[in-house]
N, CA, C and O of each residue as an XYZ file, in Angstrom:
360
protein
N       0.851     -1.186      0.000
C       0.000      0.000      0.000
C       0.889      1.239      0.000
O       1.943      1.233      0.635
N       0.458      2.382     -0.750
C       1.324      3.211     -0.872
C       0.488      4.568      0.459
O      -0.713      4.689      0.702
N       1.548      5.297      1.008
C       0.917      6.198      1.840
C       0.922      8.166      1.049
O       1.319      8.456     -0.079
N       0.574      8.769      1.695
C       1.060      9.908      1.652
C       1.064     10.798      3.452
O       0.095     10.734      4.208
N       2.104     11.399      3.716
C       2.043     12.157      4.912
C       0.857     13.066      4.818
O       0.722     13.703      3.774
N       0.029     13.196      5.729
C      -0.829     14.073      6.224
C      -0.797     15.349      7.173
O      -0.957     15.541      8.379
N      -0.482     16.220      5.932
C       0.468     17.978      6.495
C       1.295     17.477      7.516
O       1.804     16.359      7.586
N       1.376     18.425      8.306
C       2.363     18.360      9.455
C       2.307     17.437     10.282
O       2.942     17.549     11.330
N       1.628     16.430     10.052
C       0.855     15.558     11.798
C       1.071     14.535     11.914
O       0.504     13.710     12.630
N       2.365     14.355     10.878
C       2.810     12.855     11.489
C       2.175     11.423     10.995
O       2.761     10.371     11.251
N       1.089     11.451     10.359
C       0.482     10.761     10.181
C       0.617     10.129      8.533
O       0.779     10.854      7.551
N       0.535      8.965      8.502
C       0.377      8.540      6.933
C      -1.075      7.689      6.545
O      -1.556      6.745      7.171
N      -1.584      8.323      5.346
C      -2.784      7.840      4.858
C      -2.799      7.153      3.586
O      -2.346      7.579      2.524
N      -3.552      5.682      3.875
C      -3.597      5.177      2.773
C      -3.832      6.081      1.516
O      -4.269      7.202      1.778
N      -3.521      5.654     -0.394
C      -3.535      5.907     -1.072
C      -5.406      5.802     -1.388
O      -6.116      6.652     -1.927
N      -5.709      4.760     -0.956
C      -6.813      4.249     -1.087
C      -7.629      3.951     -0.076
O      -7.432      3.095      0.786
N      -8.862      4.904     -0.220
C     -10.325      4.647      0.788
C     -11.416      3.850      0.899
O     -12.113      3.712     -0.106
N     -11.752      3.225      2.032
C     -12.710      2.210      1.907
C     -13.935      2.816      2.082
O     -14.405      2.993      3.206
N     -14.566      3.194      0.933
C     -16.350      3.668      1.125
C     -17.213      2.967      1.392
O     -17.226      1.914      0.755
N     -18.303      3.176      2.403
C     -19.240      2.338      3.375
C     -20.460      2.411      2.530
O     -21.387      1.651      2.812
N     -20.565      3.138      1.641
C     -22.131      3.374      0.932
C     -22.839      2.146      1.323
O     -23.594      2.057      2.291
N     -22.480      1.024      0.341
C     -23.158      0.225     -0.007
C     -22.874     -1.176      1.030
O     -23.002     -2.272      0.486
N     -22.548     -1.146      2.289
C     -22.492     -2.161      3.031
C     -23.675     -2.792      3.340
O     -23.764     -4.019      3.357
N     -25.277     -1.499      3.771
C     -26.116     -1.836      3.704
C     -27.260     -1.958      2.802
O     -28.162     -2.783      2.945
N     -27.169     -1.032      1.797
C     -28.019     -0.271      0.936
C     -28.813     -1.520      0.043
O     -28.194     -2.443     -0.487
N     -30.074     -1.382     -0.003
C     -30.978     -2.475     -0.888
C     -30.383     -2.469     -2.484
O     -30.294     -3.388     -3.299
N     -30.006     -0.988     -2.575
C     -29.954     -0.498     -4.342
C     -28.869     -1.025     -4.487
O     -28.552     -0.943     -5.673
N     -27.857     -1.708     -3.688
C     -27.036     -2.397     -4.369
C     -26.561     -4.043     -4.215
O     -25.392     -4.410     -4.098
N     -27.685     -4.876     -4.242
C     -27.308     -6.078     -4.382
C     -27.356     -6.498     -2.962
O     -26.979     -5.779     -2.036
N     -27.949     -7.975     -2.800
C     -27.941     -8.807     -1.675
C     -26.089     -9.021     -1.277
O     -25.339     -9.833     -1.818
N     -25.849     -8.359     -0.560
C     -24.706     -8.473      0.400
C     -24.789     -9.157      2.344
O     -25.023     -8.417      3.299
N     -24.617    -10.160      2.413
C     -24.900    -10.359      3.904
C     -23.569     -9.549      4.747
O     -22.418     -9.269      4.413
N     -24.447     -9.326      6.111
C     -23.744     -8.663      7.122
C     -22.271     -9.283      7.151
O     -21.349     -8.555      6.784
N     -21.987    -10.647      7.586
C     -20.868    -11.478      7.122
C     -19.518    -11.018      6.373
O     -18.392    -10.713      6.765
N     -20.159    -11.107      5.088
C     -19.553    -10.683      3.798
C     -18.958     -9.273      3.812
O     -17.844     -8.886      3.457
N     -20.021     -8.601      4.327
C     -19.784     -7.107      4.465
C     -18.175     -6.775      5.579
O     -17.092     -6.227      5.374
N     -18.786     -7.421      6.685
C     -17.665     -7.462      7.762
C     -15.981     -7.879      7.389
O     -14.925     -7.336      7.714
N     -16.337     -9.298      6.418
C     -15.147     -9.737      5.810
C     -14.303     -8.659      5.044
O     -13.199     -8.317      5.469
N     -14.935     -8.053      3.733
C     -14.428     -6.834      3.104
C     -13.950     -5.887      3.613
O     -12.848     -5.483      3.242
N     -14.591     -5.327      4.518
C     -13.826     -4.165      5.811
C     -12.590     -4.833      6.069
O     -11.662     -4.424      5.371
N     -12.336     -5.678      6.815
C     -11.308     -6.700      7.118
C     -10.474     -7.038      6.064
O      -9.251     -6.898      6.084
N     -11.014     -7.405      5.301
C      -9.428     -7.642      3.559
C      -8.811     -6.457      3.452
O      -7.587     -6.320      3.456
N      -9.734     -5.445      3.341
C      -9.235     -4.111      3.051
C      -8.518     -3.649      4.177
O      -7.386     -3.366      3.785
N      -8.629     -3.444      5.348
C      -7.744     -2.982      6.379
C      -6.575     -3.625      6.005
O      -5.590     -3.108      5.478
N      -6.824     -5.343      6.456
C      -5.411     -6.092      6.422
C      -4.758     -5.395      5.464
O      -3.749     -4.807      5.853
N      -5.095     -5.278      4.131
C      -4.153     -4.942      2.859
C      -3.861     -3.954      3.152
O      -4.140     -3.328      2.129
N      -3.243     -2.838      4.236
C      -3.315     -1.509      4.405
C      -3.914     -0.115      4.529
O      -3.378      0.930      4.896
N      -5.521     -0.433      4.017
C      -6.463      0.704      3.641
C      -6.524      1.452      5.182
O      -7.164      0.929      6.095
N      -5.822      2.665      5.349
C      -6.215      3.188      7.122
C      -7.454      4.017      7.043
O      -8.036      4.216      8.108
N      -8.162      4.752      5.485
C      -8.775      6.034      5.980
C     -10.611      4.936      5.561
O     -10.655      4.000      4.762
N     -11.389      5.273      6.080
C     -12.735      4.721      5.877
C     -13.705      5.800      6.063
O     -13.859      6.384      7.135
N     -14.375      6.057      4.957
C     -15.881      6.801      4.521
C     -16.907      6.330      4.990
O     -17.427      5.233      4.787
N     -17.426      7.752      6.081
C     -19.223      6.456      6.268
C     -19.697      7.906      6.591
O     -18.978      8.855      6.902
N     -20.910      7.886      6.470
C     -22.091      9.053      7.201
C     -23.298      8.225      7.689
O     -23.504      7.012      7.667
N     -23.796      8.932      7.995
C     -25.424      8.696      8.463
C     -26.101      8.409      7.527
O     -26.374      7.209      7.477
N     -26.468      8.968      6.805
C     -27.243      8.765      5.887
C     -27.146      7.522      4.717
O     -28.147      7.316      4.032
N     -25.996      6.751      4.517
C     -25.758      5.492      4.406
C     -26.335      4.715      4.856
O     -26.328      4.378      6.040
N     -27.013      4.234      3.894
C     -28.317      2.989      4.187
C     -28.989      3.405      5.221
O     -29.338      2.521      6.004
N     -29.279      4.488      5.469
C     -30.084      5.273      6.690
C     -29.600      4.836      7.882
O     -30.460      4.635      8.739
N     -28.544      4.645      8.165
C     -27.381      4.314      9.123
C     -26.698      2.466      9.250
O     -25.665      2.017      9.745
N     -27.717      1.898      8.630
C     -27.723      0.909      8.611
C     -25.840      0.589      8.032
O     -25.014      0.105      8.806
N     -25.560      0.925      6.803
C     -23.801      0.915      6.859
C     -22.938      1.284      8.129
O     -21.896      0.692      8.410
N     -23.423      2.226      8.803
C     -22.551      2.678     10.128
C     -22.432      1.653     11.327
O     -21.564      1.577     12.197
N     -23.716      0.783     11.086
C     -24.135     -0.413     12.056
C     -22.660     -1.262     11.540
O     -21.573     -1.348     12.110
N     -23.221     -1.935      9.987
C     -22.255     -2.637     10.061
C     -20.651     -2.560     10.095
O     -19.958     -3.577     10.133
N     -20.272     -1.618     10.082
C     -18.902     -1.261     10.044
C     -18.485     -1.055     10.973
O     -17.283     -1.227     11.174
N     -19.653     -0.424     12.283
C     -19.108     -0.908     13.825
C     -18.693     -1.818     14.475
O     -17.932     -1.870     15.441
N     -19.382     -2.766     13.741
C     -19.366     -4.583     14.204
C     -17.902     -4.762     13.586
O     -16.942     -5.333     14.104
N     -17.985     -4.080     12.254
C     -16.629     -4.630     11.798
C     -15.073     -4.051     12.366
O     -13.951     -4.558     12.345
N     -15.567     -2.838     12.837
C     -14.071     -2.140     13.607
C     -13.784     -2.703     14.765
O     -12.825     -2.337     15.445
N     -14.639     -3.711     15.124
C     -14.170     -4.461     16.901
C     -13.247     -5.419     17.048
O     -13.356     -6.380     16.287
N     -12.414     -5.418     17.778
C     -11.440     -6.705     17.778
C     -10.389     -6.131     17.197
O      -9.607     -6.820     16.542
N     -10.210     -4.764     17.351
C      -8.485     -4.089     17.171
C      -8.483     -3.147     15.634
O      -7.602     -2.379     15.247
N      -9.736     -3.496     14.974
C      -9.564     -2.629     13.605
C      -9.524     -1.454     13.743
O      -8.901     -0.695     13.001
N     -10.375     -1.034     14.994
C     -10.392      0.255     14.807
C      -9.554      1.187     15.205
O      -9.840      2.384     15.172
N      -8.202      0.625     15.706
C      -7.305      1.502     16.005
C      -6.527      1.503     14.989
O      -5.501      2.135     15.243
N      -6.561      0.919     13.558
C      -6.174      1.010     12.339
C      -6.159      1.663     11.446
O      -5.341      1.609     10.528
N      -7.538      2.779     11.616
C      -8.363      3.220     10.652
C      -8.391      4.487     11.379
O      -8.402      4.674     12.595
N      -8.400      5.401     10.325
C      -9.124      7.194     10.299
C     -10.294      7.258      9.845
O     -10.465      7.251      8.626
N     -11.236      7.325     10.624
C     -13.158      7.684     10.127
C     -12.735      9.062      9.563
O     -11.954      9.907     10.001
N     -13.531      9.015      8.408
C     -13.616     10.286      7.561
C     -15.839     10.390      7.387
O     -16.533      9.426      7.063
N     -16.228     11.418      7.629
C     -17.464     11.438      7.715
C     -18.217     12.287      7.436
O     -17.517     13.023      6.741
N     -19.561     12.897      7.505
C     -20.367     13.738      6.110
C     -21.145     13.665      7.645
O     -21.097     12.802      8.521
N     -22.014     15.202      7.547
C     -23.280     15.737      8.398
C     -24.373     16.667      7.860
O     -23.990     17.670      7.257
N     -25.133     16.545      7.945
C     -26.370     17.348      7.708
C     -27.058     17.081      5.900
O     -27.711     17.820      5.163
N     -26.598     15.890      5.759
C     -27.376     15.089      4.483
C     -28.668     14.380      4.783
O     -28.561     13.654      5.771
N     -29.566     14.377      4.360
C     -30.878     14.053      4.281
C     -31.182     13.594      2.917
O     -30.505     14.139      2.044
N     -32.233     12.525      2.442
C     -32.835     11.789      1.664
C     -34.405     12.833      1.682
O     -34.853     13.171      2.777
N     -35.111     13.255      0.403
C     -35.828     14.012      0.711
C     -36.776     12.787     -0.576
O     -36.422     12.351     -1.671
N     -37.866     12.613      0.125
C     -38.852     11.925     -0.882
C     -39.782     13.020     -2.187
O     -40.560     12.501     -2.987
């Protein structure tokens, strides 16, 4: 995995982000919770540190599963990157 330093702070961020959209979302294909959890997990292992999620993702339902999936040490792996005040308007 390739990094880049993050300004002054010491920090290095994956090249590549793991987006949560569709962990839960109907509009994209029968995915089980499982499966979902596994992918979070390939992707960390392989280096990925920064991860995309908001609220409004699967109407939180992605944030569920990616909690389940940061337990057991992932989440001190990873930089949450995150979105506020988005709404779904019918």
């Amino acid at each position: 995995m390739r990094y880049k330093q993050f300004g002054n702070t010491g920090e290095k961020l994956s090249v590549l982000c793991l987006g949560t959209w569709a962990l839960r979302g109907k509009q994209f294909g029968a995915v089980t919770e499982e499966d979902a959890i596994r992918a979070v997990h390939a992707m960390i292992d392989c280096g990925v540190n920064i991860v995309d999620t908001a609220p409004i993702y699967a109407s939180g339902g992605s944030e569920e599963i990616l909690g389940r999936a940061l337990k057991g040490g992932y989440r001190e792996k990873v930089f949450l990157l995150t979105k506020f005040g988005s709404e779904f308007v019918d």
